[in-house]
C-alpha positions in Angstrom: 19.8 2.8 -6.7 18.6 -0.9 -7.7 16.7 -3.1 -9.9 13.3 -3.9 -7.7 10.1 -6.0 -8.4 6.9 -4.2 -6.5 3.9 -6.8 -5.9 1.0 -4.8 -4.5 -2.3 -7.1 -4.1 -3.3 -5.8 -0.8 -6.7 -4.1 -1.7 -9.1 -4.7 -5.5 -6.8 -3.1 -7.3 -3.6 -5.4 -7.7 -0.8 -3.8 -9.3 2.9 -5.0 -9.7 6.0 -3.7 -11.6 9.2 -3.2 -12.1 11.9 -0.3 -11.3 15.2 0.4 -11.9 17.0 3.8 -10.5 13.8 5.1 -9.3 12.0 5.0 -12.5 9.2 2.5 -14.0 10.7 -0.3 -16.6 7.4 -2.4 -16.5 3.7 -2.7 -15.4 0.7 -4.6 -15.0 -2.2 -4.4 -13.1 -5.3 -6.7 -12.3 -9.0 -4.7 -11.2 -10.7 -7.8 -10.6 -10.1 -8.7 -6.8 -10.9 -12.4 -7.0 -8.8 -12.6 -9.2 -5.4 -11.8 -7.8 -3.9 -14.9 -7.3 -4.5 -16.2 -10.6 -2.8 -12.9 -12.1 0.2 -12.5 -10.2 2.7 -15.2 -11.4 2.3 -14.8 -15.2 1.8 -11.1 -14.7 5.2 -11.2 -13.3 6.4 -13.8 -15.5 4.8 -11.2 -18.4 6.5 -8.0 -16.6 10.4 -9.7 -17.3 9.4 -10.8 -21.1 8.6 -7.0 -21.3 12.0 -6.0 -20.9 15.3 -6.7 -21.4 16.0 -8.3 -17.9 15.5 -11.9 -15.9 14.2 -12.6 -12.2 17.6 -13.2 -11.3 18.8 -9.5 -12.1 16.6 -7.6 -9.3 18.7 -6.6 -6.4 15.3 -7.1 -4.5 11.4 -7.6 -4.1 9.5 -5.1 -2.7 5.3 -6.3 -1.1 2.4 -4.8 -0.2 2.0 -6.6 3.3 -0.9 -5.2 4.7 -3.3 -3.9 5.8 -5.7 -4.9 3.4 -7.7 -8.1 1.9 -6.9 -11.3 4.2 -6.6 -13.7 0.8 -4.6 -10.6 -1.4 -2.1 -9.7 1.6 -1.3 -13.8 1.7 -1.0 -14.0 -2.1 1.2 -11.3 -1.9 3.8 -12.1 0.5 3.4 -15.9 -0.3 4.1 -15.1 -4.0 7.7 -12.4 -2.7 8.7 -14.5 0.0 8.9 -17.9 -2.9 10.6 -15.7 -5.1 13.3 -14.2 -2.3 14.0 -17.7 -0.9 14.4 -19.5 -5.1 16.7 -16.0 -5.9 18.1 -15.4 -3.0 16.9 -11.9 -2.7 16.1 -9.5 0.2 12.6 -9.0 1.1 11.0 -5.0 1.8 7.6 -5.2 3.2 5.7 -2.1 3.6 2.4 -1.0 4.5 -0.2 -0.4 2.1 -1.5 2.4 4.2 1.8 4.4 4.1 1.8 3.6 0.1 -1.2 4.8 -0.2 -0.5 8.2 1.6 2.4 8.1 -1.0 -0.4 8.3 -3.8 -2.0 11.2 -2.2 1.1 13.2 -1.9 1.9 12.7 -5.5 -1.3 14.1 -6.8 -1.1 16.8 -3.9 2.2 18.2 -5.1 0.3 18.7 -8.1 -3.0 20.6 -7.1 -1.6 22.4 -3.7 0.7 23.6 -0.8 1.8 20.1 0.0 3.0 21.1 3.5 -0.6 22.2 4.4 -1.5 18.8 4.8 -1.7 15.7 6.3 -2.9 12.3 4.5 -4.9 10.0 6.0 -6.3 6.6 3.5 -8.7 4.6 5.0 -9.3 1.3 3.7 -12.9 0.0 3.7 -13.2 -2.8 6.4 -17.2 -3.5 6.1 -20.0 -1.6 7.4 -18.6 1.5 9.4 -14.9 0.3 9.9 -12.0 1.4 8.0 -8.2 0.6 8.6 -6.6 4.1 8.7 -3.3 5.6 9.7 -1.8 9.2 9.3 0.8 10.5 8.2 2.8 14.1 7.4 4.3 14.9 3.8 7.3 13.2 4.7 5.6 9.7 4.7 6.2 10.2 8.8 3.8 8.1 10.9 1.6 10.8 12.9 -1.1 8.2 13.6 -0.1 4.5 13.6 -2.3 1.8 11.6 -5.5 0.9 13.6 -9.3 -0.3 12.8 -11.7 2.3 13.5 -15.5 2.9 13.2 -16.2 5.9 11.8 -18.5 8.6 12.8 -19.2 12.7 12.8 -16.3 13.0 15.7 -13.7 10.8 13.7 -10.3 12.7 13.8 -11.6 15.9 15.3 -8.4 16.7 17.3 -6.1 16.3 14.6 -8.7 18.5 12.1 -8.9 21.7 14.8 -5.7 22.1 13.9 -4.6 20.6 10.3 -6.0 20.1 7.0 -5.9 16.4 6.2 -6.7 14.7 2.6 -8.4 11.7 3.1 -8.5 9.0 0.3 -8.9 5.2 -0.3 -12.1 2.6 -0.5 -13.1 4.1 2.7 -13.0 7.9 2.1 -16.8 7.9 1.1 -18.3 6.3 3.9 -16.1 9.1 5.8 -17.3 11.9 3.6 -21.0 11.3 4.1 -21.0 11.9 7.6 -17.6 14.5 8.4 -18.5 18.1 8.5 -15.3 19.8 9.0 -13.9 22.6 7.3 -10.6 21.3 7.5 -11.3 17.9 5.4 -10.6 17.2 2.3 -11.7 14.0 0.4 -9.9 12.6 -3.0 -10.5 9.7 -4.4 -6.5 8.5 -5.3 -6.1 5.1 -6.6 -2.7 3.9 -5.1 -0.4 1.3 -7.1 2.9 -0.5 -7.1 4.4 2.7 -8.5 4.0 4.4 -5.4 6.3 1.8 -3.9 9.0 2.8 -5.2 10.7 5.6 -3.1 9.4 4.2 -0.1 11.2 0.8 -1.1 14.3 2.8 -2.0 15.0 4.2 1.1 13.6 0.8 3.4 17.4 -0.7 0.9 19.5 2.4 1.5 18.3 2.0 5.6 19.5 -1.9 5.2 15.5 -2.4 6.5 15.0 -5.8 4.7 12.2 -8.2 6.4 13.0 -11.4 7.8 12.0 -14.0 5.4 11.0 -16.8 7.8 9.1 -14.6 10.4 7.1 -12.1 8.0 3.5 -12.3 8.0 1.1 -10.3 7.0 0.4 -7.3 9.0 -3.9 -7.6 9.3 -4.3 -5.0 12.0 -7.3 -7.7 12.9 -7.5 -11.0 13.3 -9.3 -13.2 10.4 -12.8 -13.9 11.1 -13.6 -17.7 10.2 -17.2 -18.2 10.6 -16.5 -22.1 10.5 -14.9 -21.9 13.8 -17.3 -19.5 15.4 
């Protein structure tokens, strides 16, 4: 399919690597969330000594771009949108909430009856928000990206009548207060991996992002307390 370089430091857990014909050449991740900016140019740098290729070889670069951390999403598509414009490369941006729901369907095809589901990852936002979507075993959008508090009634209509896996930083603040025979909770650490098919077929659709106009998709707006 292609040579692609995956750059995931949307949420704490920055990951990035590198594919080739669906399969993973090179990895690195970083767990330290303040840290992701310092990481992610030598990582990458790191990623191409690994292997027998150079930056200029990809056929693409493939982002994280959001929802997610407000600093991570920035270093992010900052760091893929340099890189693009120096290689002259196309640029794929897609959501961290549909890569995450990617995650969860890879460890559900290995546990259960994948087409019982749905998948829902929720990403903590603070206090009783999360940044949530849904989506079918397809990686179709059921429920597009939003902010939502939380609370016993959250997602009752789509529960009556599927089961849903919920996952991500905000599945436990879910978990404690979601009675519902219907939910199921997994904690599924997503990573650049997951990018992968998802990237693949954003190239084989010709669904490349606009290098000038991309920005990170927040869902919110940032909250600067300065100019409160």
């Amino acid at each position: 399919m292609a040579l692609l370089l995956h750059i995931d430091t949307a949420t704490e857990h920055a990951s990035i690597c590198l594919s080739n014909n669906s399969q993973v050449i090179s990895y690195a991740e970083n767990i330290d969330p303040k840290n992701h900016g310092a990481f992610l140019q030598p990582a990458v740098q790191q990623l191409f000594q690994n292997c027998n290729y150079e930056l200029s070889d990809i056929d693409a670069i493939c982002v994280a771009n959001g929802p997610g951390s407000y600093t991570g999403l920035r270093v992010g598509l900052a760091s893929a949108k340099g890189l693009c414009y120096a290689l002259n490369k196309p640029l794929v941006a897609l959501s961290t909430l549909q890569i995450m729901a990617a995650a969860a369907l890879s460890h559900l095809l290995k546990t259960e009856q994948a087409t019982d589901y749905l998948l829902c990852p929720l990403i903590d936002a603070r206090r009783l928000e999360v940044f949530t979507a849904i989506y079918d075993v397809q990686l179709n959008t059921i429920v597009r990206p939003t902010a939502k508090i939380l609370s016993e009634t959250s997602f009752q209509e789509e529960l009556n009548s599927n089961k849903i896996l919920f996952t991500g930083s905000g599945h436990h603040k879910l978990k404690t207060m979601l009675q519902h025979a219907n939910a199921f909770f997994y904690n599924v650490q997503h990573n650049a991996t997951n990018m992968i098919s998802l990237a693949e077929e954003n190239i084989t659709t010709n669904h490349f992002a606009n290098l000038a106009y991309t920005e990170p998709f927040y869902i919110k707006e940032f909250f600067d307390p300065k100019k409160a």
